[in-house]
C-alpha positions as CSV (number, residue, x, y, z in Angstrom):
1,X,101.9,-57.4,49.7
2,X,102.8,-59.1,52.9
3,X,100.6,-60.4,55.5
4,X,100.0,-57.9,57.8
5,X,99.1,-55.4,55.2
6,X,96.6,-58.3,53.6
7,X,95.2,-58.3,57.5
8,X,94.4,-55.1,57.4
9,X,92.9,-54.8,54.3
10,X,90.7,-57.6,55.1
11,X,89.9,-56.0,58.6
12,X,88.9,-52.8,56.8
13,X,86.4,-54.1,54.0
14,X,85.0,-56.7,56.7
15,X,84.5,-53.8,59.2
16,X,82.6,-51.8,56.1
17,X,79.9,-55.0,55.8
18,X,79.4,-56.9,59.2
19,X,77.2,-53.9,61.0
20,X,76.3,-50.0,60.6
21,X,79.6,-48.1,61.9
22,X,79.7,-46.3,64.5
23,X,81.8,-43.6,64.8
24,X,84.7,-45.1,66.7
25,X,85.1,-47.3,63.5
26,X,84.5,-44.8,61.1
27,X,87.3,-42.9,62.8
28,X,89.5,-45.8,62.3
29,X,88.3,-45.7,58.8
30,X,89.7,-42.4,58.3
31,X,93.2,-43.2,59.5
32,X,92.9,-46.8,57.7
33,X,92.2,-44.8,54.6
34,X,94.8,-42.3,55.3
35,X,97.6,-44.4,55.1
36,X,96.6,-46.5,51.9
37,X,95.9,-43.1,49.9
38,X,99.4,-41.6,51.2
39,X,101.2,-44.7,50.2
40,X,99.9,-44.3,46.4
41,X,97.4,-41.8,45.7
42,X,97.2,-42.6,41.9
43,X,97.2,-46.5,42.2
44,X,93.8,-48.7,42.2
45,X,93.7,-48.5,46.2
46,X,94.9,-45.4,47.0
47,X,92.9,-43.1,44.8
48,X,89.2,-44.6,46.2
49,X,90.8,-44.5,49.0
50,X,91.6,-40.4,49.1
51,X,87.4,-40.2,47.9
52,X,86.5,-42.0,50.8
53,X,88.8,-40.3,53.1
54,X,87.0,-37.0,51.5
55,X,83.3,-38.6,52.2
56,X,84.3,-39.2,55.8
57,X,85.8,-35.5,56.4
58,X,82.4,-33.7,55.5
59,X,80.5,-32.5,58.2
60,X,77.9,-35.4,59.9
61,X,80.0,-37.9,57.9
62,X,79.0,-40.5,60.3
63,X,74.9,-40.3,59.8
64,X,75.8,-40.4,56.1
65,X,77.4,-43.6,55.6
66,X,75.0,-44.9,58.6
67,X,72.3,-44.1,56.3
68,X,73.8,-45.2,53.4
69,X,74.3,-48.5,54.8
70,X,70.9,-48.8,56.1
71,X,69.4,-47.9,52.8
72,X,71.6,-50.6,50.8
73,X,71.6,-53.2,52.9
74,X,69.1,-53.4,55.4
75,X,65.6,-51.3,54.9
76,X,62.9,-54.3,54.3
77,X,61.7,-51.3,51.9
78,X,65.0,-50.1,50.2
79,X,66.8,-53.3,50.1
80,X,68.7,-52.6,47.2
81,X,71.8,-55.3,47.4
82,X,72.1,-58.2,49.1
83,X,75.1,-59.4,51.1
84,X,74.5,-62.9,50.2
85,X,76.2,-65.0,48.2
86,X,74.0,-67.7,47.5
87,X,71.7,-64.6,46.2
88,X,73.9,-64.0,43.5
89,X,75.2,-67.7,42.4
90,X,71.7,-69.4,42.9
91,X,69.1,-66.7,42.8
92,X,68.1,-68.0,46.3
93,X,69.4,-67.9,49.9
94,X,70.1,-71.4,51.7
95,X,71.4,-72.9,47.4
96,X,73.9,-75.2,46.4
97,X,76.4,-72.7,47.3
98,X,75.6,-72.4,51.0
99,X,76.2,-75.8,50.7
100,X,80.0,-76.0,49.4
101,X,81.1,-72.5,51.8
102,X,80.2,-75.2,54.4
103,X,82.3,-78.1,52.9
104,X,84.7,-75.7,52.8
105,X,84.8,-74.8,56.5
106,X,84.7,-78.1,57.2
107,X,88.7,-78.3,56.4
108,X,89.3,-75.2,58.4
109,X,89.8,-75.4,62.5
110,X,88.0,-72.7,62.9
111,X,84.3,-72.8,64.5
112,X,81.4,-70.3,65.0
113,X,80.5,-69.4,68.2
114,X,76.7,-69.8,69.4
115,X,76.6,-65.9,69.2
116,X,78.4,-65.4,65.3
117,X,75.1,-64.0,63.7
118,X,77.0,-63.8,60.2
119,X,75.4,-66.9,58.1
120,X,78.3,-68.7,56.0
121,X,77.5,-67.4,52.9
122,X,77.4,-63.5,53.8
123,X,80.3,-60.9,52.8
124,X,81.5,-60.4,55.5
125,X,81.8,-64.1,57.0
126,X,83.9,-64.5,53.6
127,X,86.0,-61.1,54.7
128,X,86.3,-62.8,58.0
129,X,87.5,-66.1,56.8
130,X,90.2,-64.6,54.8
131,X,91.7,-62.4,57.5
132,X,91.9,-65.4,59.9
133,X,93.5,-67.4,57.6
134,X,96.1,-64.8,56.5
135,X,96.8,-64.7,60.2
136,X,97.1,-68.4,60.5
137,X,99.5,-68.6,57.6
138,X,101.4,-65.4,58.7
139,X,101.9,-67.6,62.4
140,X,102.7,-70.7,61.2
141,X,105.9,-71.8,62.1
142,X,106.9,-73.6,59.1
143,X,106.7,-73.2,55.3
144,X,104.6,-76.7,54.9
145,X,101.8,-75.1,57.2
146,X,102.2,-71.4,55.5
147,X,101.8,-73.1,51.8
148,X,98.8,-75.0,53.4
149,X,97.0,-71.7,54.4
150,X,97.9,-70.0,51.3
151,X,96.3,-73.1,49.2
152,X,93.2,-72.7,51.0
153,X,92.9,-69.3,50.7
154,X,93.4,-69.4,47.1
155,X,90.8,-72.2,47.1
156,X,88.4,-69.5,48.8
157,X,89.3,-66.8,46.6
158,X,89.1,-68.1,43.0
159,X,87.5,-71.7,44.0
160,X,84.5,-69.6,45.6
161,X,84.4,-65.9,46.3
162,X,85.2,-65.3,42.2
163,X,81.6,-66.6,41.6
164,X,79.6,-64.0,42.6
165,X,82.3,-61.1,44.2
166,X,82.0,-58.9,41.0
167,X,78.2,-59.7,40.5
168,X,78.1,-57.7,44.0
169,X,80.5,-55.1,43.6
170,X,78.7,-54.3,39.9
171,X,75.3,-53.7,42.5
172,X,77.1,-51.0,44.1
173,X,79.6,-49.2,41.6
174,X,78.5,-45.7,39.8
175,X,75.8,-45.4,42.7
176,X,75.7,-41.5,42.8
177,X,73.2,-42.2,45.1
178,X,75.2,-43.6,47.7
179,X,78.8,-42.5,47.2
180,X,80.5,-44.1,50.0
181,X,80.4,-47.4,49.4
182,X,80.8,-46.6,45.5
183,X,83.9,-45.9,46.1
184,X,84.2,-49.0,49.1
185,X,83.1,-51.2,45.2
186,X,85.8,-49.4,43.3
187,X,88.5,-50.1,46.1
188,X,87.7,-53.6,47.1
189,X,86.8,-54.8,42.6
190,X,90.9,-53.4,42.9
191,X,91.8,-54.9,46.3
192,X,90.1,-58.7,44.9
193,X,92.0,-58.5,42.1
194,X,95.1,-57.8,43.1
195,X,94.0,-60.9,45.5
196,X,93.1,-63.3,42.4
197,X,96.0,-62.9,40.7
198,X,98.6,-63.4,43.5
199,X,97.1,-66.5,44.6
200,X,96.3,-67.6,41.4
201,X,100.3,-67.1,40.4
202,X,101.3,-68.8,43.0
203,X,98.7,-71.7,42.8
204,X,96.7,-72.1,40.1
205,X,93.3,-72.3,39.2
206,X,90.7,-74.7,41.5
């Protein structure tokens, strides 16, 4: 998989996790989706990906996964699944592993900005990370720098991410309940490990 699909991949799930959509995004869902399922409609991606293009034809398919969303992840009364990783490897927010994503960071040259409400240890901050660094290593001008991104996302990926990743998707999967983001489980469990093992192939094990 080269690096601009691995962009947009990244750009897609961390679109799905930083906010409620709206329906400009949700549009570009549908042509994201679109394209994965008409590449291969049987494989691990594409066939979630043909559900979720269903899910987002049906009429009001907008208030739906707005709802769904809502109901998952944010309702102080129906906060079902936490977007925080600490949640899942300590059983606490601000634990030891809010502690190493920040070590981490600390290699990268990348800063937040005063205005970045994700904390380090949410989803989509991870999401984020990845696609920027795919980008870096996709730019970089020689094969020293591209090994160097590609070691430290493989460091994020199975040094950090494969701690608590499928402890969250298993949260959302066979949710009949809320079948968007199911399926958004069944894509991205496929999509992480397709991840895992290329890095780990290429790298090893942290």
């Amino acid at each position: 998989m080269d690096a601009e699909t691995r962009f947009f991949f990244y750009d897609v799930f961390f679109s799905m996790f930083v906010r409620e959509p709206t329906g400009e995004i949700i549009d570009a869902w549908r042509k994201g989706l679109g394209a994965i399922h008409e590449t291969g409609p049987d494989d691990s991606l594409g066939k979630p990906a043909g559900k979720l293009l269903e899910i987002l034809t049906c009429e009001n398919a907008t208030g739906k996964v707005c709802e769904e969303y809502q109901r998952l992840f944010w309702q102080p009364d129906m906060h079902l699944v936490s977007l925080l990783a600490s949640q899942y490897v300590d059983g606490k927010p601000f634990g030891k592993y809010l502690v190493r994503i920040r070590e981490f960071i600390e290699k990268l040259p990348f800063r937040k900005c005063d205005d970045y409400a994700e904390p380090e240890d949410s989803l989509a901050f991870h999401l984020d990370l990845m696609r920027q660094m795919v980008r870096e290593e996709n730019e970089a001008s020689c094969l020293q720098a591209k090994s160097q991104w590609s070691a430290l996302q493989n460091e994020l990926v199975n040094g950090c991410m494969d701690q608590w990743v499928e402890k969250f998707l298993d949260q959302l999967d066979g949710r009949e309940d809320q079948p968007f983001y199911a399926q958004v489980a069944i894509m991205l469990r496929a999509y992480f490990e397709i991840e895992r093992e290329t890095l780990l192939e290429k790298h090893g094990s942290n």
